[in-house]
C-alpha positions in Angstrom: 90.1 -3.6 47.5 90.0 -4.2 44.0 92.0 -2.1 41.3 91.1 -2.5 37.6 92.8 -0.3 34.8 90.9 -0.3 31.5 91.7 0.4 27.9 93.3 3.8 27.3 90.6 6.0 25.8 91.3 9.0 24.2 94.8 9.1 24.9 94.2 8.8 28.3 94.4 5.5 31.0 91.1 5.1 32.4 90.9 3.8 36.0 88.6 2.4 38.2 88.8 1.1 42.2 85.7 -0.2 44.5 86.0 -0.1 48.4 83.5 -2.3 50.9 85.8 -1.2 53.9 87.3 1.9 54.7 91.4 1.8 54.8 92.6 2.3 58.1 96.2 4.6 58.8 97.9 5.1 62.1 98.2 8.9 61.3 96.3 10.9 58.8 98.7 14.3 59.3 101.3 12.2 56.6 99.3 10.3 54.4 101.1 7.0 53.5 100.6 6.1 50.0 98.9 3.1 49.4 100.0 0.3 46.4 96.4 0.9 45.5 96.7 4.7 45.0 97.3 5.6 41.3 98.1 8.9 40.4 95.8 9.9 37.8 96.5 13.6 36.8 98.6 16.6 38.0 97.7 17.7 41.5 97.2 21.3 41.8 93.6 23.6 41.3 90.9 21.1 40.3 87.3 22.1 39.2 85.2 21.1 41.7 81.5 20.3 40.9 78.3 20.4 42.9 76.2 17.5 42.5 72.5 18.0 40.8 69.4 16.1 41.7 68.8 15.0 38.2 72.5 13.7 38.2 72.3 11.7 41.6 68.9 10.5 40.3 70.5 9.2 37.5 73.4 7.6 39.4 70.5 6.2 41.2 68.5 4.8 38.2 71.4 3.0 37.0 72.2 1.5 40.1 68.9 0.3 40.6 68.7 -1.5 37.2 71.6 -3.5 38.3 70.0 -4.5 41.8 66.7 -5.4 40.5 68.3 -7.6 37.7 69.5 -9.0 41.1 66.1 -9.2 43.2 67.4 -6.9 45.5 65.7 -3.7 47.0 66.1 0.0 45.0 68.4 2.6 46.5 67.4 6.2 46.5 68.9 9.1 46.1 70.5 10.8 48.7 71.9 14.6 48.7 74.5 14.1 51.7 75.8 10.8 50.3 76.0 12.9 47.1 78.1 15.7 48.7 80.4 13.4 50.3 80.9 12.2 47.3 81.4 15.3 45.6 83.6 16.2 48.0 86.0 13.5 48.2 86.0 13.5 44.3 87.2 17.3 44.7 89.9 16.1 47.4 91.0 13.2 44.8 91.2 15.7 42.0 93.5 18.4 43.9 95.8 15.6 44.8 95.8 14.3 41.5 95.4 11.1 42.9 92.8 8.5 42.5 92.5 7.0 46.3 89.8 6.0 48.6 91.7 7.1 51.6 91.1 10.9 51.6 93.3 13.9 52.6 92.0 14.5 56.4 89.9 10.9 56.1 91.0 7.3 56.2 88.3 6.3 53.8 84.5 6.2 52.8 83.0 5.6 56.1 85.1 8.1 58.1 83.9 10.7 55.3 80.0 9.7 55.7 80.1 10.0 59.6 82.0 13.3 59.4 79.0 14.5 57.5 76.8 13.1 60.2 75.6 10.3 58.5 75.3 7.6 60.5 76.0 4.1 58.9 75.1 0.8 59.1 76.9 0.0 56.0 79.0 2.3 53.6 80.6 1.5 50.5 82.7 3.4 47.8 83.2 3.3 43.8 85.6 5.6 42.3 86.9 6.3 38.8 89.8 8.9 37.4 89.5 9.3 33.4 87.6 10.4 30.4 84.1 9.5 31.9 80.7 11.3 31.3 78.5 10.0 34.1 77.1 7.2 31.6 80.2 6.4 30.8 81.6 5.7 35.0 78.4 4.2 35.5 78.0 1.5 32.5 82.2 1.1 34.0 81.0 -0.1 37.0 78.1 -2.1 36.5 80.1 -4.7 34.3 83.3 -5.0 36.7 83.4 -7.5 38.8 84.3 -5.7 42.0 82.4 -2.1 41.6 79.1 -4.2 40.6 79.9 -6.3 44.4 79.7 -2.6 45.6 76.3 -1.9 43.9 74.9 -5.6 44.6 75.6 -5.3 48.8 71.7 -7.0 50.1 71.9 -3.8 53.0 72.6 -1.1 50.7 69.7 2.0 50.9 70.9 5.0 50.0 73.5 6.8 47.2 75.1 9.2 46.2 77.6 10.5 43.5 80.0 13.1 42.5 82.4 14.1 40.4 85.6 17.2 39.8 87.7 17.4 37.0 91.5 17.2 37.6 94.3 20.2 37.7 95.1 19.0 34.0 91.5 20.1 32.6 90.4 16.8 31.5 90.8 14.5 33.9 87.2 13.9 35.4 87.3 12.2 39.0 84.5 10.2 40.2 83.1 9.2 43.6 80.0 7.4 44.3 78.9 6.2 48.0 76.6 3.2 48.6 75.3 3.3 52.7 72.5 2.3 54.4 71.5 4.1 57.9 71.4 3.3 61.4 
């Protein structure tokens, strides 16, 4: 796992993290915090946000333009990857805290089977800042570790999502890269 802070913009750090592999815990009833957990915002009520097609297509679009650049096949959108997303962007944005390991979850893949997806492959970006959705996504196709995320040969299916943090300004991202069974 890979963490990369970013210039401050608009008074605010901007942060991104990629996962390939979920983080494993011995218990999820009290959550250890990880060195790569940053705390982003205030925990408390965050604005949680439902995913839209044109959104996820979006999220999709871009993604694509980095793979083919790449030779590699496009992804499509997917509205359960999406959700997952959406929900574990919620989850980070109560807590304040931008993590890939998730409140009842020990990271992406544990989220995506919950939902009943069934993976071959599962892989997560995530961002806590200032970021529209061009703005998270231009972020991670030019860092080195998110674009490894986006560039994975299996990779079929995405999704992303997105809350905004108990401070009102604080946008948390999520955005799931899996392929199925």
């Amino acid at each position: 796992m890979k963490l990369m802070k970013s210039m401050p913009l608009m008074g605010c750090l901007a942060l991104l993290a990629a996962c390939a592999q979920p983080t494993t815990h011995a218990s999820t009833k009290n959550p250890v915090k990880e060195p790569h957990d940053v705390q982003a915002s205030i925990a408390g009520d965050a604005t949680c946000l439902k995913t839209s097609a044109t959104q996820n297509h979006h999220g999709a679009t871009a993604t694509n333009a980095m793979r083919q650049q790449a030779g590699l096949q496009p992804v499509r959108a997917n509205n359960l990857l999406a959700q997952v997303a959406a929900s574990h962007a919620c989850d980070m944005a109560k807590r304040g805290t931008m993590t890939h390991r998730g409140t009842r979850t020990s990271g992406p893949g544990a989220r995506v089977k919950a939902a009943g997806y069934r993976p071959m492959v599962t892989a997560e970006n995530i961002a806590a800042g200032p970021f529209s959705q061009s703005n998270v996504l231009h972020a991670w196709n030019t860092s080195s570790g998110h674009r490894d995320n986006i560039m994975i040969p299996q990779v079929r299916e995405y999704g992303i999502g997105q809350a905004i943090g108990a401070d009102g300004r604080t946008r948390f991202w999520a955005a799931v890269y899996a392929a199925p069974k």
